[in-house]
C-alpha positions in Angstrom: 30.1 33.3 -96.6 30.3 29.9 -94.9 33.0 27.6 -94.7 31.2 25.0 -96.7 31.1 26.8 -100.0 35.0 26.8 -99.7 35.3 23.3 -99.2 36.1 21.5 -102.5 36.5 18.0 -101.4 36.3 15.6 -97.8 36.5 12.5 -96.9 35.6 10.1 -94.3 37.5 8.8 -91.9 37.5 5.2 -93.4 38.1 6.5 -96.7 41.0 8.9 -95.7 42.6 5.8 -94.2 42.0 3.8 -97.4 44.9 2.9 -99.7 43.0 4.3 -102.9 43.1 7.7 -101.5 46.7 7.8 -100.5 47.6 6.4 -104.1 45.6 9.1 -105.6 46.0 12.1 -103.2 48.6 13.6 -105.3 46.1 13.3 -108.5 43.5 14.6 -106.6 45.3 18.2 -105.4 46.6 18.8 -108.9 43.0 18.9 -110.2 41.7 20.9 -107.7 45.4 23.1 -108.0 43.8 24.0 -111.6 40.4 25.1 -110.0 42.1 27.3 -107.4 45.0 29.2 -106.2 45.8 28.4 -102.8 44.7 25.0 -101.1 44.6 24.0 -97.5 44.3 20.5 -96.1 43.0 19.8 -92.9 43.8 16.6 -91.4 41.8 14.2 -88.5 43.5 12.6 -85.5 41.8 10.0 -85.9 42.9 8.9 -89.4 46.3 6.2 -88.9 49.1 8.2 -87.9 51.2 6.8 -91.0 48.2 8.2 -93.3 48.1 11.5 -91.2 52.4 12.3 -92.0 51.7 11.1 -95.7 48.9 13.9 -96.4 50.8 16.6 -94.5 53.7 15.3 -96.6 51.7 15.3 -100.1 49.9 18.5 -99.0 53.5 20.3 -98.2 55.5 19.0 -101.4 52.0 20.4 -103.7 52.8 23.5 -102.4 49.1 23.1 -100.2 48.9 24.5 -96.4 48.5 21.6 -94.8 47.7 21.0 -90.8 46.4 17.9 -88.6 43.5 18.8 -86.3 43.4 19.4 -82.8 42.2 17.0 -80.6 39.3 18.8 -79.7 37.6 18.7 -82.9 38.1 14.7 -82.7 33.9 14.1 -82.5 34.4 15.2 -86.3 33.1 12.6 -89.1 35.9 13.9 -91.6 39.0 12.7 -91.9 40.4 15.0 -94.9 39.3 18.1 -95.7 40.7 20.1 -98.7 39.3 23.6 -99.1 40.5 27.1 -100.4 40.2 30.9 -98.7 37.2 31.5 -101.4 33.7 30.2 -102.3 34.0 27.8 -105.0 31.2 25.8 -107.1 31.9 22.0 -107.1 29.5 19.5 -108.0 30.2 16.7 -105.7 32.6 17.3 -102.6 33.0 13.6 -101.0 36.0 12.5 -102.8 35.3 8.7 -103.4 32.3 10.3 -105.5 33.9 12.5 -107.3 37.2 10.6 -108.3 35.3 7.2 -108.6 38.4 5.9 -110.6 40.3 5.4 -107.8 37.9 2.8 -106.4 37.6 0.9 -109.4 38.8 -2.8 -109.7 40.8 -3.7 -111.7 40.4 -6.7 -112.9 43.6 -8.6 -114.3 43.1 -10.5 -117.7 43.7 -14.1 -117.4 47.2 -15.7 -119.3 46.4 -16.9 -122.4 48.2 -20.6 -122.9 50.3 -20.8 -125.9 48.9 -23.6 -128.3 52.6 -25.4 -127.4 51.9 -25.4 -123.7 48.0 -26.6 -124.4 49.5 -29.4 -126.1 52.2 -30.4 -123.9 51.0 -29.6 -120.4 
């Protein structure tokens, strides 16, 4: 087989350096922890260093195998890759697709003014 159809999620390197992933990169290896056994994450150089200890730290505490990527794979477009040691079916693989949620805005409900402060504002 080929390494692809053991890949079950990746990310670019903008996205891997995006605050939406980091908040949800936990989320996102517990799902794919219920699909699979064992999980490894590869991780780009060229992703912020800060992001790059974070994922090896999230990968690690998940029980996940977890390793940043030599140098000399730094022409690479990815900046995470999670994948397992077998072929697995997934439907969609770039992570900001699949876990659209995390991308979502949220959009805060304006403060309703009490009919006291209407009056006397």
């Amino acid at each position: 087989g080929t390494f692809e159809e053991r890949v079950l999620g990746y990310a670019d390197i903008s996205t891997a350096n995006s605050p939406e992933l980091e908040h949800g990169f936990f989320s996102i290896l517990e799902v794919f922890q219920e699909k699979v056994e064992i999980l490894f994450v590869k991780i780009s150089p060229n992703i912020e260093f800060d992001k790059q200890v974070f994922y090896l730290k999230q990968a690690k505490e998940s029980n996940c195998q977890a390793t940043i990527v030599s140098d000399d794979h730094i022409t690479s477009p990815f900046g995470l890759v999670i994948h397992t040691n077998e072929p697995v079916q997934v439907d969609e693989k770039d992570l900001r697709l699949a876990f659209p949620n995390l991308w979502e805005v949220k959009q805060d409900e304006p403060v309703k003014k009490s009919i006291w402060k209407k009056w006397f504002s």
